[in-house]
DRENTI-256031 format. One record per atom (N, C-alpha, C): residue in three letters; x, z, y. Coordinates in pm, whole numbers, plus 50000, padded with zeros to 5 digits. Example, Ala and Ser with C-alpha at 12.3 -4.5 7.8 and 13.67 -1.06 7.14 Angstrom:
ALA513195078049431;ALA512305078049550;ALA513205078049670;SER512855070849775;SER513675071449894;SER512905078750003;
% end
This chain:
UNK505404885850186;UNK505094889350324;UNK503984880450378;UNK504054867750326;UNK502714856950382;UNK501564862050337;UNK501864871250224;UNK500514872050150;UNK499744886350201;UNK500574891650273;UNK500284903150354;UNK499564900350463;UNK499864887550530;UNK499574883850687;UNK497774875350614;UNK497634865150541;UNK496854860950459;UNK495524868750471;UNK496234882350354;UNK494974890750350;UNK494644897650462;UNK495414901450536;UNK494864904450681;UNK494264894350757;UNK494324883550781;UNK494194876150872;UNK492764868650788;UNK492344872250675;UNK491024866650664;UNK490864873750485;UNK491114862350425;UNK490824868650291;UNK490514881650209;UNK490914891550305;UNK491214904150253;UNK489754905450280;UNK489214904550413;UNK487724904950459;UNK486614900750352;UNK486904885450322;UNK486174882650248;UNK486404891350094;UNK487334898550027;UNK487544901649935;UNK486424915849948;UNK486694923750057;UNK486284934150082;UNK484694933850128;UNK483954921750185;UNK482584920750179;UNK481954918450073;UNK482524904749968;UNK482524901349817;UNK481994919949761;UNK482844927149756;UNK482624935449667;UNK481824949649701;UNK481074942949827;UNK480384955049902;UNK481354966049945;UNK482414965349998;UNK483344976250034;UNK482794979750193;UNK482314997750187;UNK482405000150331;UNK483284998550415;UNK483014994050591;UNK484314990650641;UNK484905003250663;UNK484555012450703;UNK485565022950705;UNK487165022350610;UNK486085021550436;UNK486975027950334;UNK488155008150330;UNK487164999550353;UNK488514988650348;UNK489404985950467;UNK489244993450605;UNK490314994550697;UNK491224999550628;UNK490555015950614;UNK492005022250569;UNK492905024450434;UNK492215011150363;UNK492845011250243;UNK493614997050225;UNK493164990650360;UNK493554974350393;UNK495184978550487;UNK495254991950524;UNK496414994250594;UNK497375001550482;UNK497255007450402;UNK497355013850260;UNK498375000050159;UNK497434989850186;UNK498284976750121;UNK499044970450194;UNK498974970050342;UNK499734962850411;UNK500894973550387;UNK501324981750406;UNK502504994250418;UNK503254989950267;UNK502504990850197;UNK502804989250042;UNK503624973650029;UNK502684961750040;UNK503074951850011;UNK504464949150162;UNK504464954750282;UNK505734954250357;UNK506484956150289;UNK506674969250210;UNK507744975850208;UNK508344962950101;UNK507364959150014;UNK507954952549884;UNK508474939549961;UNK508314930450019;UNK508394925450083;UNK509824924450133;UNK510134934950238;UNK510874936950314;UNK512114942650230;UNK511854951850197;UNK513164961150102;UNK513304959249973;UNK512204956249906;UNK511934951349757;UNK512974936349722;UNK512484928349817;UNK513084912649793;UNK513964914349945;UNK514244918350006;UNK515034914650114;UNK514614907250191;UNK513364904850210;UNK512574893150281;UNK512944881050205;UNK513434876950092;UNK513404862150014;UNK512584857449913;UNK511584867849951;UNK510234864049834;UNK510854873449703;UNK509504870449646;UNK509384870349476;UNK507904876049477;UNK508234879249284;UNK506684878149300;UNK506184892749293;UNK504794895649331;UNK503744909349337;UNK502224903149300;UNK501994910049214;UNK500934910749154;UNK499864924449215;UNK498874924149284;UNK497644931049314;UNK496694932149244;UNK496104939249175;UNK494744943749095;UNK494034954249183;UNK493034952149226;UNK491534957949320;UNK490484963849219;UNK489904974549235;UNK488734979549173;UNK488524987249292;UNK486994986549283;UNK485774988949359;UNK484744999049254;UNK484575010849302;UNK483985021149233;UNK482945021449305;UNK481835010749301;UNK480785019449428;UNK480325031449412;UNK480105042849497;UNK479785031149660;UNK481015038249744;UNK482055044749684;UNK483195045949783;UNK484585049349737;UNK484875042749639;UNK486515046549583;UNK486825032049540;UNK488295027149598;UNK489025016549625;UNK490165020249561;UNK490695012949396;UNK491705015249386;UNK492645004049371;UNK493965004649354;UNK494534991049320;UNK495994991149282;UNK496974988749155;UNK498074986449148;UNK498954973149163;UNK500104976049267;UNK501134967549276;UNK502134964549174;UNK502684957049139;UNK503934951049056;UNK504554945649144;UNK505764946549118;UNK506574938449169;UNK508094941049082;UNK509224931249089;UNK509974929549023;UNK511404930549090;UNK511034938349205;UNK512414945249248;UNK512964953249179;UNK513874960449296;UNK515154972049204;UNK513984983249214;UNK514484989149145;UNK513345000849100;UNK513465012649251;UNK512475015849279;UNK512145024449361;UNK510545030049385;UNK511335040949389;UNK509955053349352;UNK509475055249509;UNK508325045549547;UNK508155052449710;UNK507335069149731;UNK506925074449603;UNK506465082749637;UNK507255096849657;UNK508745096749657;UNK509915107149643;UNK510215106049780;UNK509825101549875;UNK510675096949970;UNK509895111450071;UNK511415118350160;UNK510825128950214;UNK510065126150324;UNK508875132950339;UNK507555129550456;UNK508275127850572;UNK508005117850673;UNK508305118750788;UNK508115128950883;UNK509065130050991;UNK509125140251068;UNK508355129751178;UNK506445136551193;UNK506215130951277;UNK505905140551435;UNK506735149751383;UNK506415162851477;UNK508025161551563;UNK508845155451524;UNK509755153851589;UNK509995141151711;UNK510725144551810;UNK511125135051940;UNK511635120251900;UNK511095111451960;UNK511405096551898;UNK512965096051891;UNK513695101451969;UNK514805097951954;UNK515725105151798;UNK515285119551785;UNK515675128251649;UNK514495118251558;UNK514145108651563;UNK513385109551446;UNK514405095551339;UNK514295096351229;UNK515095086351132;UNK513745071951152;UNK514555062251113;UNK513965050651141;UNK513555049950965;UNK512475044450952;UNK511935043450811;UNK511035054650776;UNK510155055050676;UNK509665064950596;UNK507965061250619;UNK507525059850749;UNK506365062550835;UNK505035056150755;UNK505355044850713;UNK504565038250628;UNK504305042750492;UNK505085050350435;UNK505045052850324;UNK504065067450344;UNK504235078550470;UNK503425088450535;UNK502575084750505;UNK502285074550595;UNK500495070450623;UNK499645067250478;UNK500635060750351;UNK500165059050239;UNK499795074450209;UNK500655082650186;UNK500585098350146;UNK499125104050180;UNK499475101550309;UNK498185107150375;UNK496495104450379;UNK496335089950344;UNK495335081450328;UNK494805081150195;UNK496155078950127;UNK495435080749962;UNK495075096049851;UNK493855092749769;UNK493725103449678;UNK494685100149590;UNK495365090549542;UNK495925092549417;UNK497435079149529;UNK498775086849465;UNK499605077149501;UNK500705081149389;UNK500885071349284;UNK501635074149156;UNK503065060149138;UNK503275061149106;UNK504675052349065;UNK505285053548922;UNK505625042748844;UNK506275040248721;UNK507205029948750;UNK507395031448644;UNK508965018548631;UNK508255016548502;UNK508095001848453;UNK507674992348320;UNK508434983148293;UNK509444984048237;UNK510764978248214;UNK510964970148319;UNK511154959348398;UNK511564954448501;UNK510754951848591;UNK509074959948600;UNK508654965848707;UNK508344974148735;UNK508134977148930;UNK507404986949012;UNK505874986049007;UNK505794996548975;UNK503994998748951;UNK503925008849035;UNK503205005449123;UNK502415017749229;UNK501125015549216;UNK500385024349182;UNK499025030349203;UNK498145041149320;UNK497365028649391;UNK496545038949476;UNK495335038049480;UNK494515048949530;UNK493395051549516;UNK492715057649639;UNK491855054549673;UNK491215061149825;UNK489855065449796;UNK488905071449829;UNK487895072149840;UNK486855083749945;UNK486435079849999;UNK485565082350115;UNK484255091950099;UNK484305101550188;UNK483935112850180;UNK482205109450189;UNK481145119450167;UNK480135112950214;UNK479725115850342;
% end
């Protein structure tokens, strides 16, 4: 979770100028990882840490891809049914929303299990 706040709060910037990333395509692929690395974070470890591994590729001049590891209980975020964002805050279920916005943002959103890790793969890339 520190490492979430981290890359937001500076590094991620510098990662994303480093590699010539348009800002458009590293906002919305910088919100793409924050959702991702929460969830692991939060539901993955229970908020008590462990570890996640990030790998970044840069396709210039506009496709951002990158897989997570992590060494939680296995879970497939990409099964999870789309949020009801057409529904009244109060009918709506708490959870899912982040994982939407991944759906929605990314060209490619894949998941494996590799013996005792979560591998998610995403991919974005920006129209011309």
């Amino acid at each position: 979770y520190n490492v979430v706040r981290a890359f937001e709060a500076g590094w991620g910037g510098v990662v994303w100028k480093t590699l010539g990333v348009p800002l458009p395509l590293a906002s919305s692929f910088g919100l793409m990882l924050d959702e991702l690395l929460t969830n692991v974070a939060t539901h993955g470890y229970q908020g008590q840490g462990g570890p996640v591994s990030v790998q970044l590729a840069f396709d210039a001049p506009a496709t951002l891809s990158a897989v997570l590891r992590d060494e939680g209980p296995a879970f497939d975020p990409t099964t999870l049914v789309a949020a009801d964002v057409e529904a009244s805050l109060e009918d709506r279920h708490i959870g899912g929303l982040g994982v939407h916005f991944v759906k929605k943002l990314a060209d490619r959103f894949v998941y494996r299990r590799d013996g005792l890790f979560n591998e998610v793969s995403v991919s974005r890339t920006l129209g011309p």
